[in-house]
C-alpha positions in Angstrom: -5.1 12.0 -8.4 -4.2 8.1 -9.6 -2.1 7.6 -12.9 -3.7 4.3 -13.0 -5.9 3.7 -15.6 -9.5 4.9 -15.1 -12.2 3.4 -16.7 -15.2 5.5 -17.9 -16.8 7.9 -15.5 -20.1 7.1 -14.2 -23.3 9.2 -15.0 -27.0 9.2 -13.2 -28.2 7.9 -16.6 -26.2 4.5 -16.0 -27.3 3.9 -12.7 -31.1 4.8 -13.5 -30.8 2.6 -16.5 -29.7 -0.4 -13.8 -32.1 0.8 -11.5 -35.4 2.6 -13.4 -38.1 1.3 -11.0 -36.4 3.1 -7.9 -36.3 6.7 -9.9 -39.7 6.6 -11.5 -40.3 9.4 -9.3 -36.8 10.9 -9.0 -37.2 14.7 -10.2 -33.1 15.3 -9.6 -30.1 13.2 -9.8 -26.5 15.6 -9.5 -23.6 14.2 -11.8 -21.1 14.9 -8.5 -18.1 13.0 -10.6 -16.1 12.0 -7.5 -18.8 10.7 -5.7 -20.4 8.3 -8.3 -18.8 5.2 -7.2 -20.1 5.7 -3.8 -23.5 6.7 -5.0 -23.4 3.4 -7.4 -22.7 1.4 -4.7 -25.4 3.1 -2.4 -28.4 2.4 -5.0 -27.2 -1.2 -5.5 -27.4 -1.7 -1.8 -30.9 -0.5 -1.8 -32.2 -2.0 -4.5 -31.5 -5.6 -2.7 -34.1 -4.1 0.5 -37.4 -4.2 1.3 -39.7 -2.9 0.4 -37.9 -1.3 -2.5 -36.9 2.2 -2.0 -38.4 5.1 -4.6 -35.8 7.6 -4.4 -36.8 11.3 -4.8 -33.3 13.0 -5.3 -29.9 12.7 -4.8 -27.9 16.1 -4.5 -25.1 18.1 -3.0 -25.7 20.4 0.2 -23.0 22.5 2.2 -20.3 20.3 0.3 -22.1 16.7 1.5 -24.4 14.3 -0.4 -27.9 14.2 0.4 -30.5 10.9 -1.0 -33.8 11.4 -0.3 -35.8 8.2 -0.4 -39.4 6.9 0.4 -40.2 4.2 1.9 -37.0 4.5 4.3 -36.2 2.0 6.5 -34.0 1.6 9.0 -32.1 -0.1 7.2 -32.1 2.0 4.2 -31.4 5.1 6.5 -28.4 3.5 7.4 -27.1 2.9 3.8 -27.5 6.5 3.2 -26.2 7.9 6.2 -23.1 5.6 5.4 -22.5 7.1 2.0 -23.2 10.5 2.8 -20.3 10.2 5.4 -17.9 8.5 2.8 -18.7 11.2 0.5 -17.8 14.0 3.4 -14.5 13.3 3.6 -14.1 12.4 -0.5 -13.1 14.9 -3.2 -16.5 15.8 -5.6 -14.7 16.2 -8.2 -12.0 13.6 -8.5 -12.6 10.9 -5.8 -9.6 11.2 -3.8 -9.7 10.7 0.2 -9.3 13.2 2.9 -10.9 15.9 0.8 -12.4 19.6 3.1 -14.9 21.5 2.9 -14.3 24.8 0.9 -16.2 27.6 -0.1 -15.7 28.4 -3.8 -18.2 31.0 -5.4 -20.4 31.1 -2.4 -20.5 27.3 -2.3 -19.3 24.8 0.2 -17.5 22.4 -2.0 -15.9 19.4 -1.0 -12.8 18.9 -2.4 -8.9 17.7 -2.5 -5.9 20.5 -2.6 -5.3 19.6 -6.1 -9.1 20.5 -7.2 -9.4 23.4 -5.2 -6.3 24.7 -6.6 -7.9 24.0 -10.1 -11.2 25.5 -9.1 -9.8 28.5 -7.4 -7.1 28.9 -11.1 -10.8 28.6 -12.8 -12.2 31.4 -10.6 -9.5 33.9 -11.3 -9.9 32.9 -15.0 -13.9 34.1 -15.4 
């Protein structure tokens, strides 16, 4: 994790106020922390192609990010696939690179040493 500076952390409710006519129909957007700048820069890709995408969710599955979108392109397909790859190898929680898959609680998480040593002090904890 960076000592830098870090500005705010994104939320879904940002990027659907930047974005509200491609998640009219969007019945669930996942605040995965980590993975927000990846997913802000995924919906500002699609929102410059045609025909405009509406998108129907964005999740996590077995530890990877999922978009589900209609009207998909080949193009737009692309776009996801792109992120979802980023994001399979980037911690959910805090953004850092060369994050693995881990299962935590039953769930395939996908997440850097330092996180899964926070998650797994967490689980002990409850």
């Amino acid at each position: 994790m960076s000592d830098k500076k870090k500005k705010q952390p994104l939320h879904p409710r940002d990027i659907i106020a930047k974005h509200p006519e491609m998640f009219k129909h969007c019945f669930d957007f996942m605040h995965i922390p980590g993975w927000m700048p990846v997913i802000e820069k995924l919906v500002e890709d699609l929102s410059k192609t045609s025909p405009l995408p509406r998108i129907a969710q964005i999740k996590e599955k077995w530890g990877g990010l999922r978009c589900y979108l209609a009207p998909e392109t080949d193009e737009q397909e692309r776009l996801v696939r792109d992120a979802e790859r980023k994001c399979s190898e980037m911690c959910e929680q805090c953004g850092e690179k060369d994050a693995t898959k881990h299962q935590i609680r039953g769930w395939v998480r996908t997440v850097c040493y330092d996180c899964l040593f926070l998650l797994k002090k967490k689980e002990k904890k409850e």
